[in-house]
C-alpha positions in Angstrom: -22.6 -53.9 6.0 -21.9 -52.9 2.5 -21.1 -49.4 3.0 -18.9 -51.0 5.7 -17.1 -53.6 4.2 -15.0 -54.2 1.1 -15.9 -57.3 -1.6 -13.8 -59.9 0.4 -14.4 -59.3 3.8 -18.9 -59.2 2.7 -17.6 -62.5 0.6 -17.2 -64.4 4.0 -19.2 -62.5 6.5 -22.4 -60.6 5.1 -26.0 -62.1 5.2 -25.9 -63.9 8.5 -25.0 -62.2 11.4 -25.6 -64.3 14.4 -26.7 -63.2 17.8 -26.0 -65.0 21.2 -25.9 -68.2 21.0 -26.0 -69.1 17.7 -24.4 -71.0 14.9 -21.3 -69.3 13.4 -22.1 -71.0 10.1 -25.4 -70.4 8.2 -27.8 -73.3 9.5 -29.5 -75.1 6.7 -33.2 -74.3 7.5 -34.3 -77.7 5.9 -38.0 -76.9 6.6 -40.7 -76.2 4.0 -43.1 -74.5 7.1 -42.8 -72.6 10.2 -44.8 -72.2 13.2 -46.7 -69.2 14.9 -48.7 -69.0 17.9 -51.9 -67.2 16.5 -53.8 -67.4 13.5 -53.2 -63.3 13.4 -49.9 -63.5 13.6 -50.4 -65.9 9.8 -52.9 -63.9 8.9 -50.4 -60.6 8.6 -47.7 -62.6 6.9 -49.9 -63.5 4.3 -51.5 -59.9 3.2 -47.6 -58.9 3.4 -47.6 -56.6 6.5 -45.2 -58.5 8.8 -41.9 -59.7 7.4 -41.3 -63.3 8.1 -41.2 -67.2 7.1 -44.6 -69.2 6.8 -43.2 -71.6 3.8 -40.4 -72.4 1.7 -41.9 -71.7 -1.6 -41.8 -68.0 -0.9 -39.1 -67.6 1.3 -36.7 -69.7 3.6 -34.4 -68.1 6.1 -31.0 -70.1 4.9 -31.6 -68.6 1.1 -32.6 -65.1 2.4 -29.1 -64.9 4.2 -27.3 -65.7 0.7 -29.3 -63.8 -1.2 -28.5 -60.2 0.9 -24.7 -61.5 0.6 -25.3 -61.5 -3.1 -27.3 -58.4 -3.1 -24.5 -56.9 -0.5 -21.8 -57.8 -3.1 -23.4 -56.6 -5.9 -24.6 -53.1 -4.0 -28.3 -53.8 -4.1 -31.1 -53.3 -1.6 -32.6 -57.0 -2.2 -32.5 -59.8 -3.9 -34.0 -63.5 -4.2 -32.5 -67.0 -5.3 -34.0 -68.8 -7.9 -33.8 -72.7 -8.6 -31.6 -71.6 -11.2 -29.7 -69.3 -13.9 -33.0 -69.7 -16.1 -35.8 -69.1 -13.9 -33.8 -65.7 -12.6 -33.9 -64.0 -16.4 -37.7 -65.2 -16.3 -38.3 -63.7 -13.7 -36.6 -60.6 -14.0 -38.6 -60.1 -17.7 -41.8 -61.6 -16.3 -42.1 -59.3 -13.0 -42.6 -56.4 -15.5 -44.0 -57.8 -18.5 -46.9 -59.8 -19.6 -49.2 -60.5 -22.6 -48.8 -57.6 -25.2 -45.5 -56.4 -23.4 -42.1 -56.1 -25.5 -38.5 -55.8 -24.4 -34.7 -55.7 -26.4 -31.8 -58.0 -25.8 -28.3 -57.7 -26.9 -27.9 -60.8 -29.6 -24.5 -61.7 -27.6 -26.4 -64.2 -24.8 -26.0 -67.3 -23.9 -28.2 -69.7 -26.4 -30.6 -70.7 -23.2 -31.8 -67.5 -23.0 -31.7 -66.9 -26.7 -34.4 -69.2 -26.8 -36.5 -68.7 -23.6 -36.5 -65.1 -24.8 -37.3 -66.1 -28.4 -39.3 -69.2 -28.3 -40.8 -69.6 -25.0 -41.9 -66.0 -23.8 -42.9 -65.5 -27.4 -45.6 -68.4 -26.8 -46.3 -66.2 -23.3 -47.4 -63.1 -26.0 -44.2 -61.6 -24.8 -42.2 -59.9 -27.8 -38.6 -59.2 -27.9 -36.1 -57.9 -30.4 -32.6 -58.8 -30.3 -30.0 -56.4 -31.5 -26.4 -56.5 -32.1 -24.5 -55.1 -29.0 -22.0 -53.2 -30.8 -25.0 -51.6 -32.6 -25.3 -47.7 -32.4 -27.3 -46.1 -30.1 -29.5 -44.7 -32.5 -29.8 -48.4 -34.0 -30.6 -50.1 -30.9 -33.1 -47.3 -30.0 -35.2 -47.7 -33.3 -36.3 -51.1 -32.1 -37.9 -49.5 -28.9 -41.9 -49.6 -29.0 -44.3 -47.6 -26.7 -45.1 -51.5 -25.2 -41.3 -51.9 -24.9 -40.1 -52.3 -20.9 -37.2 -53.3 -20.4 -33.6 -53.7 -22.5 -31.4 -57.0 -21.4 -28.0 -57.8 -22.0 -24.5 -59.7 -20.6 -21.5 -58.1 -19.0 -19.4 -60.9 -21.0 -21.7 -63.0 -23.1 -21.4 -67.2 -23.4 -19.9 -68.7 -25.2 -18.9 -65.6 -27.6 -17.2 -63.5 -24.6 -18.5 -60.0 -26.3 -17.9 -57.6 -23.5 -21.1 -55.0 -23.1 -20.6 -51.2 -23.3 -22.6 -50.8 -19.8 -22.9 -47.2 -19.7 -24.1 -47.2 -23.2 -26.5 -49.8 -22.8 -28.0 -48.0 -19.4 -28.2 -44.9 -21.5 -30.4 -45.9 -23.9 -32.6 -48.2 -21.6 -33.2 -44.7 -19.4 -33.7 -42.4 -22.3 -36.9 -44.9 -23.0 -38.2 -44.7 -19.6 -37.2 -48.7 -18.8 -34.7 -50.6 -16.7 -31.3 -51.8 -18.1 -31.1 -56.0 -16.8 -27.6 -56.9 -16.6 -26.9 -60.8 -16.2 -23.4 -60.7 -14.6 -22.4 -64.2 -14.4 -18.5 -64.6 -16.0 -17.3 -61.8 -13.8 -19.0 -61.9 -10.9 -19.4 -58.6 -8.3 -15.7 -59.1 -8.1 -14.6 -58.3 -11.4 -17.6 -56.2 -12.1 -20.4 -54.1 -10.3 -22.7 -53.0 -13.2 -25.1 -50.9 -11.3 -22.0 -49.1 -10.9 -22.0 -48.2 -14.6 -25.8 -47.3 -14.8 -27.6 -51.2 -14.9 -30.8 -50.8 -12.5 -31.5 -55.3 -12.1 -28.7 -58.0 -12.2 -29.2 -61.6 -12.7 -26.6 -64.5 -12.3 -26.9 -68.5 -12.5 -25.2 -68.9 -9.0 -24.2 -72.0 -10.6 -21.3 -71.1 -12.2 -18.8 -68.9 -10.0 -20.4 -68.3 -7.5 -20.8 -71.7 -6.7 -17.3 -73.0 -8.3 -17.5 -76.0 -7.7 -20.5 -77.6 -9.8 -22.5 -79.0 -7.1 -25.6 -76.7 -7.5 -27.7 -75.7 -10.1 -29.7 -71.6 -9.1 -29.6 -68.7 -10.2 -30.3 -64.7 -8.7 -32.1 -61.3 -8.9 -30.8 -58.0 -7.0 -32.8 -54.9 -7.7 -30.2 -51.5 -7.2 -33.1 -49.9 -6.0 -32.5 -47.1 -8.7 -35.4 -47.1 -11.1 -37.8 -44.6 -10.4 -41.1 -47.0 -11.3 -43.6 -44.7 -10.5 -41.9 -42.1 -12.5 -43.1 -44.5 -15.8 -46.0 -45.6 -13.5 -48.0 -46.1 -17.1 -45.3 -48.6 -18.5 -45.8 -50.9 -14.6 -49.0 -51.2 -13.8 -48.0 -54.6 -12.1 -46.1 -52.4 -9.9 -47.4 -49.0 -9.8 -50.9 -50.3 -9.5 -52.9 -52.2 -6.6 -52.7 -56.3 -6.5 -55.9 -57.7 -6.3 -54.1 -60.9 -5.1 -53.0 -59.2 -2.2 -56.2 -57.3 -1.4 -55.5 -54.1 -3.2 -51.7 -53.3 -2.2 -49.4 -51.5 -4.4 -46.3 -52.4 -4.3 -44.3 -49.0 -4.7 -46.7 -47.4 -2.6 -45.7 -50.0 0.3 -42.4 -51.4 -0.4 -40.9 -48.3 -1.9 -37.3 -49.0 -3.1 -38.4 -53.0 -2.2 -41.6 -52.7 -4.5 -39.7 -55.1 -7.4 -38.3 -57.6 -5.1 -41.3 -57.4 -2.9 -43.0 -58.2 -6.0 -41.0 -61.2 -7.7 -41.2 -63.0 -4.2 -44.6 -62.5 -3.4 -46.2 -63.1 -6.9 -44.3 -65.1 -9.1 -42.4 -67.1 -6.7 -45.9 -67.9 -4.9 -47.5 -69.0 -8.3 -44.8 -70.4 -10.3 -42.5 -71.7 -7.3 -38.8 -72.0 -8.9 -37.4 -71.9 -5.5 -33.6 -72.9 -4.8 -33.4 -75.2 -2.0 -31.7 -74.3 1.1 -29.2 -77.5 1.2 -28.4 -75.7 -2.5 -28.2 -72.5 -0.8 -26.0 -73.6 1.6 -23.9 -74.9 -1.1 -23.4 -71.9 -2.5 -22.8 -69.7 0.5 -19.6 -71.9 0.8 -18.7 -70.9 -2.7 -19.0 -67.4 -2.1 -16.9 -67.4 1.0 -14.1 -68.3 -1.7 -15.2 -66.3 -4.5 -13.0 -63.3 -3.8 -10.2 -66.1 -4.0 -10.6 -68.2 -6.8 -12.0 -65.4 -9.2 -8.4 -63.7 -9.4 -6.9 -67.3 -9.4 -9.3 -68.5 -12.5 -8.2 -64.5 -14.6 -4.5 -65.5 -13.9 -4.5 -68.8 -15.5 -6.9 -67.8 -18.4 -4.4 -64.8 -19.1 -1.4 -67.2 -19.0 -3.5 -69.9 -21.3 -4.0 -67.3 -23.6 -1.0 -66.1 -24.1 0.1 -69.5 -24.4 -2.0 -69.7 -27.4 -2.3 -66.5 -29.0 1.9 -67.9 -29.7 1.2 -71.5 -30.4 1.6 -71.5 -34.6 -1.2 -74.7 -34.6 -4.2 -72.2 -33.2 -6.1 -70.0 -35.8 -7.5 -67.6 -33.1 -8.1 -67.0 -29.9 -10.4 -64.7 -28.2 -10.1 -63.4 -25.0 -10.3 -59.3 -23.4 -7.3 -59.7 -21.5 -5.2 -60.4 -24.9 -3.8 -56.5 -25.9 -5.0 -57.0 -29.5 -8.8 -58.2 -28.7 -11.5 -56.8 -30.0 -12.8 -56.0 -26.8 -9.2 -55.2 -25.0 -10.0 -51.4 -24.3 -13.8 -51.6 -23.3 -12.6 -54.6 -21.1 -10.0 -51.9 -19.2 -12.4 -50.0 -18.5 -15.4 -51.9 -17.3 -13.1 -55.2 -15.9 -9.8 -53.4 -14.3 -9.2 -56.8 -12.6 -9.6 -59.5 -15.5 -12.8 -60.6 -17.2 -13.5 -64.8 -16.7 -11.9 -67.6 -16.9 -13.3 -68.6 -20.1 -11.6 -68.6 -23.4 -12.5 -69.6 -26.7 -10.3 -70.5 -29.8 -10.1 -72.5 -32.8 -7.7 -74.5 -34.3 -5.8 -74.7 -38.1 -7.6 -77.4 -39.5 -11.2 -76.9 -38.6 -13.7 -78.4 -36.7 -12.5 -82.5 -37.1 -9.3 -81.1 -35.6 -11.2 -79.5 -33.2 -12.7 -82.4 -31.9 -9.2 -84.7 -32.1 -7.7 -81.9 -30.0 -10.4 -81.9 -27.0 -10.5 -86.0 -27.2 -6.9 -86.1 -26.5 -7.2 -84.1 -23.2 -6.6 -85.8 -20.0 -6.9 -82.6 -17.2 -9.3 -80.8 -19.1 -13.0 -82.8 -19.1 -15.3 -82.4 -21.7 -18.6 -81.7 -19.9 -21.5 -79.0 -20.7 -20.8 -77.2 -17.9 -18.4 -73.6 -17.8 -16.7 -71.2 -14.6 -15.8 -73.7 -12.0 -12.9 -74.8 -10.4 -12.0 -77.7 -12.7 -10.6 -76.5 -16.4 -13.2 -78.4 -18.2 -13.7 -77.8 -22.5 -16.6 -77.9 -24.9 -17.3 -77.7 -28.8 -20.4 -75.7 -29.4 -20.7 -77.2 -32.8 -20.4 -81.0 -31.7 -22.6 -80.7 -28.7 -24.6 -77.8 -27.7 -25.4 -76.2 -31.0 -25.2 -79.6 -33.0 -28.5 -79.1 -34.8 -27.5 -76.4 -36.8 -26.0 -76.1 -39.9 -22.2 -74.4 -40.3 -24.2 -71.1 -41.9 -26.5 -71.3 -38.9 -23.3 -71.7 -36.4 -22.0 -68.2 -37.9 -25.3 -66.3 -37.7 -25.6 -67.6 -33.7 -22.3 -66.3 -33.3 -20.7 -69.8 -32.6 -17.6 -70.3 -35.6 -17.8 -74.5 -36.7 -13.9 -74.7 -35.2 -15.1 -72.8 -32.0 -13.6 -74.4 -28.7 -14.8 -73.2 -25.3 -12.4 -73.7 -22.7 -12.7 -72.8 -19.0 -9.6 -72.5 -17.3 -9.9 -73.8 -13.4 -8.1 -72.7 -10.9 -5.1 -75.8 -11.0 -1.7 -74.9 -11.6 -1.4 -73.1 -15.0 1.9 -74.8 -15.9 0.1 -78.1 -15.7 -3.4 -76.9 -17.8 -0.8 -75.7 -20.5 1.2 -78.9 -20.5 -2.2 -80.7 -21.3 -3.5 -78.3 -24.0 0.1 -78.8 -25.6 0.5 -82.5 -25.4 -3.3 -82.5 -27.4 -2.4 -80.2 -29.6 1.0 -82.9 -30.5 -1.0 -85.8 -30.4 
């Protein structure tokens, strides 16, 4: 199906294909077991040499079907859901490294993974260095180590909308023998395909987009199948070398291009269980039937809001790649031909009290935590998420005191401006 179709038509119709009889619509397989008629037929499921379902944890039939629409999209040979944005860049990390292991990170990440990367897999004995994305290659490649496997980054980071130099990134990760990770939530396969430009794993939190309509928290791996693992069989042992848990298999040996995916399901899923469920993955299969819709719809207003006020004389900046004189303008051309996000940020003349006055005085726009669905919806990093630190400490993170984050929905623009400008009077 993917060499087959083109992103819209795999947006409605790839993943489940039914056969006589069937339901049109993915069913929700609401089930956490299945049944089989011999004790053989379990048996081969569980050493991994039949393909099928025995129990939810590792892998349910209605979240299979959405994850191979993802991975279809995307142009990868597999993928898996996760219970959400979070456990995926685990995930991704942890199915290669462990105790002793180290990988990079771009800087420009959303401040979740900032800190599960920092703090929490630091705790785990995994190390990680975060460098500036802009960097040069020769600076970003200094902070390799031999134990270094794996270099992470976003195609447009949150909340500070840096926009990555793929092929750059990819580059260096390959020079060093380890996979570039891509998290690709803002543009979505539909604005972007960055194992296109050289990425090898991509990771989303399905709960932005690709839902779109905030009614599911989960997130995704696809594996492009591209790495050559055994090639650097010395830096994977997890995957180059035989799983005692599953009585001596190697996964590149018997899962070839599957080996990673195989992998993530069948060891960390089974032992640390961050499934999505499949009502939730149901959920999200209707979003994705509309992605290749409201995508466009959510660029379109952002570029008009943007414009709007790039002009307005009351707003200090604004950054966003669409805007001719942004930083990331050119870069943005070439990797995001067909807009970036929907999410802008700004700051007002008159600092961070204004700031706060402004997004009070909204009435379309909601103030909520949440980014990239179809309602426009706004957030001060420096009132709410990133509250603990101090103004020096907002800098260094990236995050300006007067920063406002605003994520334009898919309503009428005219109407998202009129509110934005009645705030900015009042």
């Amino acid at each position: 199906m993917t060499k087959q179709f083109k992103p819209e038509t795999l947006c409605v119709q790839a993943g489940w294909t039914p056969k006589k009889g069937e339901p049109r619509v993915l069913p929700i397989y609401q089930s956490t077991t299945f049944k089989y008629e011999t004790s053989e037929q379990m048996a081969r499921l569980f050493d991994l040499e039949d393909s099928g379902y025995f129990y939810t944890r590792l892998q349910n039939p209605t979240n299979d079907a959405v994850a191979a629409k993802i991975a279809a999209l995307e142009g990868g040979v597999g993928a898996m859901l996760t219970s959400s944005g979070q456990a995926a860049n685990f995930y991704a990390i942890f199915n290669i490294c462990q105790a002793g292991d180290h990988f990079v990170c771009s800087s420009a990440i959303y401040g979740g993974t900032f800190n599960l990367f920092g703090v929490t897999m630091k705790k785990l004995g995994i190390d990680v260095t975060f460098v500036h994305p802009d960097a040069s290659e020769e600076e970003i490649s200094a902070a390799f180590r031999p134990n270094t496997k794996a270099l992470f980054g976003e195609t447009i980071s949150n909340p500070s909308l840096e926009v990555l130099d793929i092929e750059k990134f990819a580059r260096i990760a390959h020079s060093h023998g380890v996979p570039l990770i891509i998290d690709n939530t803002f543009p979505t396969p539909i604005n972007c395909r960055p194992f296109e430009w050289g990425a090898d794993i991509v990771v989303h939190s399905t709960t932005k987009y690709m839902d779109g309509h905030a009614t599911s928290v989960g997130g995704c791996i696809v594996d492009s199948g591209n790495f050559d693992w055994d090639a650097h069989a010395d830096k994977f042992p997890g995957l180059c070398t035989p799983d005692e848990s599953y009585h001596g298999l190697t996964y590149t040996k018997a899962f070839g291009k599957m080996a990673y995916m195989t992998k993530a399901t069948a060891q960390l899923m089974r032992d640390l269980g961050s499934i999505q469920s499949p009502m939730n993955a149901f959920l999200l299969n209707l979003g994705l039937e509309t992605l290749h819709l409201r995508v466009p719809q959510h660029c379109r207003n952002a570029q008009k809001v943007a414009e709007y006020l790039s002009k307005n004389e009351k707003v200090a900046w604004v950054n966003y790649c669409g805007l001719p004189g942004n930083k990331y303008y050119e870069r943005a051309q070439k990797y995001l031909p067909d807009g970036s996000c929907g999410v802008i940020s700004f700051g007002l003349k008159g600092g961070r009290e204004l700031s706060i006055k402004f997004m009070d005085s909204l009435k379309l726009a909601a103030i909520v935590t949440h980014v990239a669905d179809a309602r426009t919806c706004v957030l001060h990093p420096a009132s709410h998420t990133h509250r603990q630190l101090t103004d020096e400490q907002l800098i260094e993170a990236g995050v300006r005191p007067d920063l406002i984050r605003l994520s334009v929905g898919i309503e009428n623009a005219d109407d998202i401006i009129a509110d934005i400008e009645q705030a900015l009077n009042a």
